[in-house]
C-alpha positions in Angstrom: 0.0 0.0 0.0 6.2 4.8 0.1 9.1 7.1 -0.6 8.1 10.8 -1.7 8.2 11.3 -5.2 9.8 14.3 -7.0 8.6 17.8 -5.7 6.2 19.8 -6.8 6.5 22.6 -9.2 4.7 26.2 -9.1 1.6 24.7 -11.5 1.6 22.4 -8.5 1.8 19.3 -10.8 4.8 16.9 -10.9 6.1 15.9 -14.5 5.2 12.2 -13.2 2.3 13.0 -12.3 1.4 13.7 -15.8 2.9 10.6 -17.8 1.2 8.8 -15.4 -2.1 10.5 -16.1 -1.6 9.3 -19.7 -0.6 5.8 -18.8 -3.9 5.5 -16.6 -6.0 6.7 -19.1 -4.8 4.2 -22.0 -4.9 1.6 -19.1 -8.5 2.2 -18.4 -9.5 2.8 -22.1 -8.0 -0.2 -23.1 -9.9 -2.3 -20.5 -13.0 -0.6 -21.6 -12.5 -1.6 -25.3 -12.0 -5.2 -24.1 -15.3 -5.6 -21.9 -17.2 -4.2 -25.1 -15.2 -6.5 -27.3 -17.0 -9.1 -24.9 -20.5 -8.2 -24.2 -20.3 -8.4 -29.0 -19.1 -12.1 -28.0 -21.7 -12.6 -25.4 -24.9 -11.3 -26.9 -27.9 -11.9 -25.0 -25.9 -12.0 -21.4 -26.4 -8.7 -19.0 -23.5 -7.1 -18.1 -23.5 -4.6 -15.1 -21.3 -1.5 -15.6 -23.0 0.9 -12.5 -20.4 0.0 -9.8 -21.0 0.0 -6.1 -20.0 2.9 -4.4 -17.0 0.1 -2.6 -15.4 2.7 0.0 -18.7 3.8 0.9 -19.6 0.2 2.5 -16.1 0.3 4.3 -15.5 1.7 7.2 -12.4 3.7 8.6 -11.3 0.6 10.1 -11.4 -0.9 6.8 -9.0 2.0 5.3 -6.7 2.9 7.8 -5.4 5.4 4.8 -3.2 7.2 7.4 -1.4 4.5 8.8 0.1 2.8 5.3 0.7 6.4 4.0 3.0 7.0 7.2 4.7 3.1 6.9 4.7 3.3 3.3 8.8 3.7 2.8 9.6 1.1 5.9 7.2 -1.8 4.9 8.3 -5.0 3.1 5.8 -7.3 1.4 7.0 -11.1 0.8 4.2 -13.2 -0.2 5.5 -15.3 -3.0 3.5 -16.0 -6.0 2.7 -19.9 -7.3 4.6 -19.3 -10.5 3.4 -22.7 -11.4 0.2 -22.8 -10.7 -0.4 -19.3 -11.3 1.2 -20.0 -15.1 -1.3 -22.9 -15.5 -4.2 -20.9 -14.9 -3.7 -17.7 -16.4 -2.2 -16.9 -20.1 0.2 -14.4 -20.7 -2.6 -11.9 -22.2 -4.8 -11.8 -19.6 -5.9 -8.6 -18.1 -4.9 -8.4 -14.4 -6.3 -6.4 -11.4 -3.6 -6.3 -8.1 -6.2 -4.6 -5.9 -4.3 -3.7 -2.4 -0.6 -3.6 -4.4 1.3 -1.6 -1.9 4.9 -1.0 -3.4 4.1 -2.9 -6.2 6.3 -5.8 -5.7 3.8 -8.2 -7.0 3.0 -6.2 -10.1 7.2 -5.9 -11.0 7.1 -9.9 -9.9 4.1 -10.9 -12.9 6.0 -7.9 -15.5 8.9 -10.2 -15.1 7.0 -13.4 -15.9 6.1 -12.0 -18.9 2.5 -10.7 -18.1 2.2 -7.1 -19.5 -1.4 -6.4 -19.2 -1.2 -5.4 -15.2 -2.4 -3.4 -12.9 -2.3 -2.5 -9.4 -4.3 -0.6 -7.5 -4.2 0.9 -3.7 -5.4 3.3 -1.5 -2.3 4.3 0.0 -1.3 7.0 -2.3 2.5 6.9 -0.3 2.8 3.3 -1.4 1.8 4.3 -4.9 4.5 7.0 -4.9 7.2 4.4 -3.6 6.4 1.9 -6.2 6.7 4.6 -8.8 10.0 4.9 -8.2 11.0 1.7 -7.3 9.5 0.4 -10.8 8.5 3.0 -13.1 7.3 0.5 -16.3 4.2 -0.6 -13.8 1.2 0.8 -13.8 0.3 1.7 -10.4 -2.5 3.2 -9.6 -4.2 5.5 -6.9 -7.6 4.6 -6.0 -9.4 7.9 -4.1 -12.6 6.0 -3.0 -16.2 5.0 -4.2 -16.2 2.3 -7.5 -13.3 0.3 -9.5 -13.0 3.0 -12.2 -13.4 -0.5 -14.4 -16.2 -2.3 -16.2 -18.1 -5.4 -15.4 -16.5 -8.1 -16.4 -13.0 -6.1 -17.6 -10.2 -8.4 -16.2 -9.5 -12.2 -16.6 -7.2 -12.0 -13.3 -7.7 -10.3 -9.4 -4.9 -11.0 -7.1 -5.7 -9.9 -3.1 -2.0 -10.5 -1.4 -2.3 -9.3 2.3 -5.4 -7.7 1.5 -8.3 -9.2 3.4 -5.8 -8.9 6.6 -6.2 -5.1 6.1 -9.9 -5.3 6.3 -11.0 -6.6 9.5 -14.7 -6.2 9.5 -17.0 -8.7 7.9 -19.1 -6.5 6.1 -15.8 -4.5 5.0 -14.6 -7.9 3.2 -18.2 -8.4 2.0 -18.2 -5.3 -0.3 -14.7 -5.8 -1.6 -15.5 -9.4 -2.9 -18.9 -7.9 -4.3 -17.0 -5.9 -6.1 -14.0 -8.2 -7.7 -17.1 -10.4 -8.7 -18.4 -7.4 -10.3 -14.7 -6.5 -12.1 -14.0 -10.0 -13.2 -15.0 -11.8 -16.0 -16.9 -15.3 -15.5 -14.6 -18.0 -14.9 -12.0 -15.6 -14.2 -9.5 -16.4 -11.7 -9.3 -14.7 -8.0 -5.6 -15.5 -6.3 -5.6 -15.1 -2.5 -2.8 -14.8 0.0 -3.4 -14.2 3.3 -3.3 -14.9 6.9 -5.4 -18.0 8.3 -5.8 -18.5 11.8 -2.3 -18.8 13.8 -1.8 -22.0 16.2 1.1 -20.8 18.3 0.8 -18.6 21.4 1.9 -15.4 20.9 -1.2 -14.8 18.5 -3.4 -17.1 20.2 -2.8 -14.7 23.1 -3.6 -11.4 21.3 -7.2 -13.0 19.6 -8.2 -13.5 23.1 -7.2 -9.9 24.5 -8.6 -8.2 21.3 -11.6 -10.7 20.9 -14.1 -8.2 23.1 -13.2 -4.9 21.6 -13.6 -6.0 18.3 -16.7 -9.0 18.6 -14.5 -11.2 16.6 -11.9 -14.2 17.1 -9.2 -12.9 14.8 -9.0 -9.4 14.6 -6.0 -7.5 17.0 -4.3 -4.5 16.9 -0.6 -4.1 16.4 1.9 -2.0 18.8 1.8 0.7 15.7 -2.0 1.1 16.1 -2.9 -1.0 12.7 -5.8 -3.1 13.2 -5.7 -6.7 11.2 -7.3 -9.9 10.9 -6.5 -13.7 10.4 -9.3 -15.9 9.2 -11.5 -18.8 10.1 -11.7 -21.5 7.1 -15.7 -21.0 8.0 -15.4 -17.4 7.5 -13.3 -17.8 4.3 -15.6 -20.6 2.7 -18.2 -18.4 3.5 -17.0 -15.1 2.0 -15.9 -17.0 -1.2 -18.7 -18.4 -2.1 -19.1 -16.9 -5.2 -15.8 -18.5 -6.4 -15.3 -22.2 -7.4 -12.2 -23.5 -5.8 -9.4 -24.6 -7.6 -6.3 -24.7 -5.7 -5.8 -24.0 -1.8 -2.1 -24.8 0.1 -0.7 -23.3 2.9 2.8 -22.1 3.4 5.5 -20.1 5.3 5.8 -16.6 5.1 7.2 -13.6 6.8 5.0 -11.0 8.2 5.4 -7.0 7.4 7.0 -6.9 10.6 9.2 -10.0 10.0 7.5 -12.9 12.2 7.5 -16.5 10.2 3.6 -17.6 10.3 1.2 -19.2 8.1 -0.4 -18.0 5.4 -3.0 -19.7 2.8 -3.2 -19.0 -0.5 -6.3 -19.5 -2.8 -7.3 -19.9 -6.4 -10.8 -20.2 -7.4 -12.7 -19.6 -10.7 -15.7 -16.9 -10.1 -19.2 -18.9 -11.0 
């Protein structure tokens, strides 16, 4: 979700700033062209392009804007991606949506596969500005609130790494998977990483302690003041439901703040 970028000028616009205007706007018309190219294909079937208004249905503990803006330069990221599986299931010309892509590491990962049609997407406009710099060929993208500015059905891919952590309320979660359902095509695939339930006693501590502030086994707050989850397989079978499973293992990773734990990730196909 990251380093400052180049100063401002008098006009008050940055010169990056305005390639990057361009970039998003091919980006997005590009995407558009593509979902009409589809709804010629697939005559008959009703395609919804009114988004949801998707911040609107979060709240502030959903966001938490401020606190990756002000970690945005110190963070590090390291969920790995299932090149192998990941190459199985996705062709290198499909349209990808990295919603929650922080720095951009997973967007510079997929351009190095060979996957050129990317895009990621935050609401941390600090991590935006770090991952600008640290890749400038990605398209990285800030995202000020309400709707995807996509169509229905625009993107083959969605990848939500360390995402769902950052959104610790049910209904929160709710509206973001309504609206990846709503941004990706049928039979698309959604990629998951995130952090199931822990076993070991350090976090099983911290679920207890946080468990009747927040009316949920899971959810805790971090000495910085970020508030996060880890997930139930109920919950996470639950929320997913719209999604056909194809692929589920669960690894080691390394926290943002360096601990080893578990973490899950998920590929389904969206019914």
């Amino acid at each position: 979700m990251s380093a400052e970028g180049q100063p401002h000028t008098r006009s008050g616009w940055r010169r990056r700033d305005i390639r990057f205007t361009w970039k998003t706007s091919l980006s997005i018309a590009r995407i558009w062209l593509q979902w009409a190219e589809n709804q010629d294909r697939d005559e008959g079937e009703p395609h919804k392009i009114a988004p949801p208004l998707l911040h609107e249905k979060m709240s502030s503990l959903d966001r938490q804007t401020e606190y990756w803006d002000r970690v945005a330069a110190t963070k590090q990221f390291t969920h790995p991606i299932d090149v192998e599986r990941f190459g199985e299931l996705v062709p290198r010309t499909a349209r990808i949506l990295d919603y929650g892509c922080g720095y951009g590491r997973t967007c510079a990962q997929l351009r190095g596969l060979e996957y050129r049609n990317v895009i990621g997407l935050d609401i941390s406009r600090e991590m935006i500005e770090r991952g600008r710099c640290l890749y400038p060929d990605a398209d990285l993208q800030h995202l000020t609130g309400g709707a995807l500015p996509f169509p229905a059905n625009g993107f083959d891919t969605v990848l939500l790494f360390a995402v769902l952590t950052c959104i610790p309320t049910d209904k929160g979660q709710k509206a973001l998977i309504s609206e990846v359902c709503r941004v990706l095509r049928p039979g698309g695939v959604l990629y998951i990483s995130d952090f199931p339930i822990q076993d070991d006693a350090r976090n099983q501590k911290r679920y207890a302690q946080f468990e009747p502030e927040f009316g949920k086994f899971g959810v805790f707050r971090l000495s910085e003041g970020v508030v996060v989850r880890n997930h139930t397989n109920e919950w996470l079978d639950q929320l997913l439901r719209p999604f056909s499973q194809v692929h589920v293992r669960t690894i080691e990773a390394s926290t943002m703040n360096g601990h080893r734990c578990k973490i899950i990730q998920y590929f389904g196909r969206k019914r």
